[in-house]
C-alpha positions as MATLAB code, in Angstrom:
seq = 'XXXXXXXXXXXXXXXXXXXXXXXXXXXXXXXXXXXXXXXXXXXXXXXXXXXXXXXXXXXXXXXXXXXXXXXXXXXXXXXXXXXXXXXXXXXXXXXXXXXXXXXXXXXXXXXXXXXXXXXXXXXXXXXXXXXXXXXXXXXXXXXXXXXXXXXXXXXXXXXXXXXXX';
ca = [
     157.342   81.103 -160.996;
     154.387   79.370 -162.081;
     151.692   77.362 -159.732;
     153.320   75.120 -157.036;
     156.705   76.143 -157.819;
     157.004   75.403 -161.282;
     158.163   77.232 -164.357;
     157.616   76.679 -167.800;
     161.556   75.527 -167.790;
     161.379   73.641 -164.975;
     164.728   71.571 -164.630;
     164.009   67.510 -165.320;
     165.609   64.465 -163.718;
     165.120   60.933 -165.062;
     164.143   57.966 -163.422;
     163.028   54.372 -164.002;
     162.043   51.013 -163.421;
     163.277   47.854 -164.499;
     164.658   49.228 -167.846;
     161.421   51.831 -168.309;
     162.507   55.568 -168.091;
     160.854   58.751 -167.728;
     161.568   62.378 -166.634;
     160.088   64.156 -163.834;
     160.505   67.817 -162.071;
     164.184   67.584 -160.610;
     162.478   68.929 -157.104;
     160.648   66.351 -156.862;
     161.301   62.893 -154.933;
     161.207   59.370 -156.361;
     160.936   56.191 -154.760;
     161.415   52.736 -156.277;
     159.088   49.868 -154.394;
     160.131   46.068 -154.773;
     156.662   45.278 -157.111;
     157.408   47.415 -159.918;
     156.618   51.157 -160.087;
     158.142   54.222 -159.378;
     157.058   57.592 -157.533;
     157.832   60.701 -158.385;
     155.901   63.092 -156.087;
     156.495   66.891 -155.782;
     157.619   68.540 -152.633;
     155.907   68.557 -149.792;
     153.158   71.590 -149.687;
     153.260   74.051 -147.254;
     148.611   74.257 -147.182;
     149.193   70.234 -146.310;
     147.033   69.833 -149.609;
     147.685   66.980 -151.992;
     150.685   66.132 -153.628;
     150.649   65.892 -157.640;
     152.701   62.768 -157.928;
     154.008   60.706 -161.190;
     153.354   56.557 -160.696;
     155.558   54.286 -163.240;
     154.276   50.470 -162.761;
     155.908   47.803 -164.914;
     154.394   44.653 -164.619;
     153.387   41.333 -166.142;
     149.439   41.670 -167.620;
     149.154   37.674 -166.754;
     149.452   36.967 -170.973;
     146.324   39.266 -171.487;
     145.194   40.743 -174.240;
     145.284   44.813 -174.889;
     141.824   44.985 -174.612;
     141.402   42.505 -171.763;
     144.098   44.232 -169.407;
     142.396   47.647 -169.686;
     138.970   46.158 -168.972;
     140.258   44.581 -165.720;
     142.068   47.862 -165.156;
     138.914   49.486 -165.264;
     137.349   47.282 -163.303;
     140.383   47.215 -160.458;
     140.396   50.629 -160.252;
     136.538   51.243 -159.726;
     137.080   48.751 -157.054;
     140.338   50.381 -155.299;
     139.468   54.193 -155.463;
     136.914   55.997 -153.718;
     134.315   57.641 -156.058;
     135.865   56.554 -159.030;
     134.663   57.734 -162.390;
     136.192   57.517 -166.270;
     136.346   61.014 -167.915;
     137.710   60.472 -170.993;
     139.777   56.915 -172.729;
     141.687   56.935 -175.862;
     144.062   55.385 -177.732;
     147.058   56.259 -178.972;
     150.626   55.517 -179.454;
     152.659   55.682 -176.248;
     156.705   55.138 -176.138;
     156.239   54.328 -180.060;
     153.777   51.680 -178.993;
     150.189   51.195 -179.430;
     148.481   52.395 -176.454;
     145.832   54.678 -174.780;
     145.066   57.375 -172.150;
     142.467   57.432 -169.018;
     141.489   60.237 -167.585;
     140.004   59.473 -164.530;
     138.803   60.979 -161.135;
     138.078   59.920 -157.996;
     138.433   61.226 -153.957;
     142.419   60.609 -152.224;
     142.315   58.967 -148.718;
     143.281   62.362 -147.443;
     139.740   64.001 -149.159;
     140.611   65.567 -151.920;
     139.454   65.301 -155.503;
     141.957   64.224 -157.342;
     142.362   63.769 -161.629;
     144.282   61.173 -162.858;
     145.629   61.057 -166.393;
     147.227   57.910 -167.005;
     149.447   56.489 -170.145;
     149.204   52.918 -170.933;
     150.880   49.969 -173.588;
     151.808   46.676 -173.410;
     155.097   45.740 -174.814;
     155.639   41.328 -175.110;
     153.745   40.331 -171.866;
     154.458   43.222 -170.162;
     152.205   46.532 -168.824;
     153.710   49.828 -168.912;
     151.710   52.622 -167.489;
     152.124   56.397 -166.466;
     149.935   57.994 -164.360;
     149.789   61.637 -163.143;
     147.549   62.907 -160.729;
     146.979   66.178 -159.295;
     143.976   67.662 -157.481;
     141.703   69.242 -159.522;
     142.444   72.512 -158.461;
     146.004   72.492 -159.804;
     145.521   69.687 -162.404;
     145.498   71.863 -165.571;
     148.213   73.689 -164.660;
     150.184   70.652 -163.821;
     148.574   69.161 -167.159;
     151.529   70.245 -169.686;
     154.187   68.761 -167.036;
     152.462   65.367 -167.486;
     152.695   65.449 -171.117;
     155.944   66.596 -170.814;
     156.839   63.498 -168.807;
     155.220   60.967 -170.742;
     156.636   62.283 -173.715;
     160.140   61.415 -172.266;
     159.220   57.762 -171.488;
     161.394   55.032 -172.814;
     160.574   51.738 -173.089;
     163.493   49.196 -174.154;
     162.856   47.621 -177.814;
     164.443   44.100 -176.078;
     161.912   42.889 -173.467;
     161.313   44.640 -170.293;
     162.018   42.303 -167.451;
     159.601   41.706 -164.877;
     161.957   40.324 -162.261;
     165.202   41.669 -160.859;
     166.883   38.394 -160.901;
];
């Protein structure tokens, strides 16, 4: 058993949004809200620390370019996180589309320092992105289950809808 539970075999469940799929720890809980994204979180911890937690979000980018919806990103998330602060940005291809990663960190309501590493691409009009996030003491070891994850995601070659109508 490896740290919080997990094992290098840990079993995987899939889940999605609006036509967007990725796999997650099987222990751990998802939740589907009405604007887009997904949760996966893992159980709850017995030291009442922070939960490592997968977000999906699938939403329009407002007809922006690649460039342009990462800088407003960027600029929306120094805005909405406490002590926010860009470790590392890349590109590269993501659900065999162009793409990038952020890593990212910043303090969770509850206190806690938490890392974020989060996969992005924009397929038609739409912005897929896959976040993981994990306080930093368990982020590395949680680290390879993120990559697993992402690795899994599936993004429809048809156009991802952006309404449930």
């Amino acid at each position: 058993m490896g740290v919080l539970g997990l094992t290098v075999h840990t079993l995987m469940s899939t889940s999605g949004c609006r036509g967007v799929t990725f796999s997650h720890p099987q222990s751990w809980s998802s939740v589907t809200w009405s604007d887009g994204c997904l949760v996966a979180v893992e159980p709850a911890r017995a030291d009442g620390d922070f939960r490592a937690n997968l977000v999906l979000t699938v939403m329009g980018n407002d007809g922006l370019s690649f460039r342009d919806w990462q800088t407003r990103t960027d600029q929306m998330l120094a805005l909405m996180l406490r002590d926010y602060a860009l470790v590392d940005l890349e590109r590269l291809t993501v659900a065999g589309h162009p793409g990038g990663r952020r890593c990212a960190r910043h303090v969770a309501p509850s206190g806690a320092l938490v890392l974020t590493n989060q996969w992005f691409t924009v397929v038609g009009d739409v912005g897929v992105t896959l976040s993981g996030t994990a306080d930093v003491w368990s982020f590395a070891a949680l680290r390879t289950l993120f990559t697993r994850s992402v690795a899994t995601l599936a993004i429809p070659t048809t156009r991802v809808l952006i309404s449930d109508s």
